[in-house]
C-alpha positions in Angstrom: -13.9 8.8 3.6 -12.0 5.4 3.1 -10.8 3.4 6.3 -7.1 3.7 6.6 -6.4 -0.1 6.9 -8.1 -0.9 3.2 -5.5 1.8 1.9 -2.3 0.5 3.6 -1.1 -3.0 1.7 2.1 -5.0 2.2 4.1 -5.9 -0.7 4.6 -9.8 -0.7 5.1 -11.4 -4.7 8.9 -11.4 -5.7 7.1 -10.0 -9.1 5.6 -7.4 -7.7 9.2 -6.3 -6.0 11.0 -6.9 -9.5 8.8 -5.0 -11.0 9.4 -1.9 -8.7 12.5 -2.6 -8.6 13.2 -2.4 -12.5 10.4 0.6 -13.2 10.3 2.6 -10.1 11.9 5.7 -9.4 14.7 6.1 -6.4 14.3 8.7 -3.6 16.7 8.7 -0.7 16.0 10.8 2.5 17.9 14.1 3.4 19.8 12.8 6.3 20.9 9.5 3.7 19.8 7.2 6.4 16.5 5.6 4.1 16.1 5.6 0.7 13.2 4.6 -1.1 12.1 3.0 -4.6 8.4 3.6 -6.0 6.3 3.4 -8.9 3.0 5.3 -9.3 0.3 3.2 -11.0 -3.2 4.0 -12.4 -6.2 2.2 -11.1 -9.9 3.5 -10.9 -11.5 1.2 -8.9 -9.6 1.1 -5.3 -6.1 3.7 -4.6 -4.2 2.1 -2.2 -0.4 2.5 -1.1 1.5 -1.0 -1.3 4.9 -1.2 0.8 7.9 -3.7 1.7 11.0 -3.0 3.3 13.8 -4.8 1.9 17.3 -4.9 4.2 20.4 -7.1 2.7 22.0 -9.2 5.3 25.2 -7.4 5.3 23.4 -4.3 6.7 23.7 -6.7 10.1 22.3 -9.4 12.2 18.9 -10.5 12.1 18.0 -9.2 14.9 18.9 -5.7 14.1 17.5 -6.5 10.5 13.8 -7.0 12.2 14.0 -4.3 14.7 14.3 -1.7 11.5 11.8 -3.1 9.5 9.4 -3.0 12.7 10.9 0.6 12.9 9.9 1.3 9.1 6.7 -0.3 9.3 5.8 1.8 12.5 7.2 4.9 10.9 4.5 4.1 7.8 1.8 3.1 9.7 1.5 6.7 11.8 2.3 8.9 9.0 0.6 7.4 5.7 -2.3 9.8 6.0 0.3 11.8 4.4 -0.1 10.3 1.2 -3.7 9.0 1.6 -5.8 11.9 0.1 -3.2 12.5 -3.4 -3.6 8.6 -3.7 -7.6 9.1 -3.6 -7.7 12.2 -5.9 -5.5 10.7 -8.5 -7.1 7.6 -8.6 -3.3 5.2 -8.2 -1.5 2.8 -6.2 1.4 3.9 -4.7 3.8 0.7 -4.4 6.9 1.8 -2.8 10.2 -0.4 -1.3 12.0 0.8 1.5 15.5 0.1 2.2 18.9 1.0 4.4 20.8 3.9 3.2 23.5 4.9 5.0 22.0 3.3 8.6 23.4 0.8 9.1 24.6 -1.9 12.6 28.3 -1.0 12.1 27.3 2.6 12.3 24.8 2.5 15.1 24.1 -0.9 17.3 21.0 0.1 18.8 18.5 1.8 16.7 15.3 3.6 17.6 11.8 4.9 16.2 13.2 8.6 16.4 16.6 7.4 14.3 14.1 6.4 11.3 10.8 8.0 11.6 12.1 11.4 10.4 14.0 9.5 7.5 10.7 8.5 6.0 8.5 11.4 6.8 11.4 13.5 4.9 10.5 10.5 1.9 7.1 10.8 2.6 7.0 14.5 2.1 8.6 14.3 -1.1 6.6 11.6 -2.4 3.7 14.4 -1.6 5.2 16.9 -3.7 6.0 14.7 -6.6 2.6 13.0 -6.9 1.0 16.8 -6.5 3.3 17.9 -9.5 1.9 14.9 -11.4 -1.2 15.2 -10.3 -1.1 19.1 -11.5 0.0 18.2 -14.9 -2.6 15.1 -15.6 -5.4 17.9 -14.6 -3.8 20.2 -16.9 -3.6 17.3 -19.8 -7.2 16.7 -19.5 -8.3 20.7 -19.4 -6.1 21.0 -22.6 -7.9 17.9 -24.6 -11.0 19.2 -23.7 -10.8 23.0 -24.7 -9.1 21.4 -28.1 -12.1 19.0 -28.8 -14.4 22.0 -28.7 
């Protein structure tokens, strides 16, 4: 089995943001508090999931701005087991962005692990599902190309 911390990579190139940014797909939690941005990439030699959490500074003051991406980064950290086995079986990197939805320091001053941590395990759990269906229809893909080259 792989070691958790050679799976779990920070984003840090403005490219490699851009690039999510401009080819990812948008999922926003149930509660609208987190949304998320990620793109699903192929690579064979080493899965890993790639993250960065990205706050504007109108959400608030920098304080409050580093205490929710501490928050985030926490909130990953415990739960990316989660994705850890789809990433290995399909053979990708995971890159995802997280940012503010509706959370923000107008609407609450103090913020705390239990305000954001279901917010991305609802993310999480649908970035399971979606990356199973995909996973589902690749497997079927290749069954179909190899009962046609028979």
């Amino acid at each position: 089995m792989y070691n958790l911390d050679t799976v779990l990579e920070r984003i840090k190139s403005n490219g490699d943001i851009e690039k999510i940014y401009t080819l990812g797909k948008t999922i926003i939690s149930t509660d609208k508090k987190v949304k998320a941005i990620y793109l699903l990439t192929s690579h064979e030699n080493r899965p890993r999931i790639k993250y960065a959490v990205t706050l504007s500074s109108k959400t608030g003051n920098s304080v409050w701005r580093n205490r929710f991406k501490r928050l985030i980064r926490e909130s990953i950290r415990v739960e990316a087991d989660l994705l850890r086995k789809i990433i290995f079986q399909a053979k990708s990197d995971l890159s995802i962005i997280f940012s503010p939805g509706l959370i923000i320091q107008n609407n609450s001053r103090r913020i705390f692990l239990n305000d954001t941590k279901p917010s991305v395990l609802d993310i999480l759990y649908k970035l399971r599902e979606i990356l199973e269906k995909e996973q589902k229809v690749i497997t079927t893909t290749q069954t179909e190309l190899q009962i046609d080259t028979r």
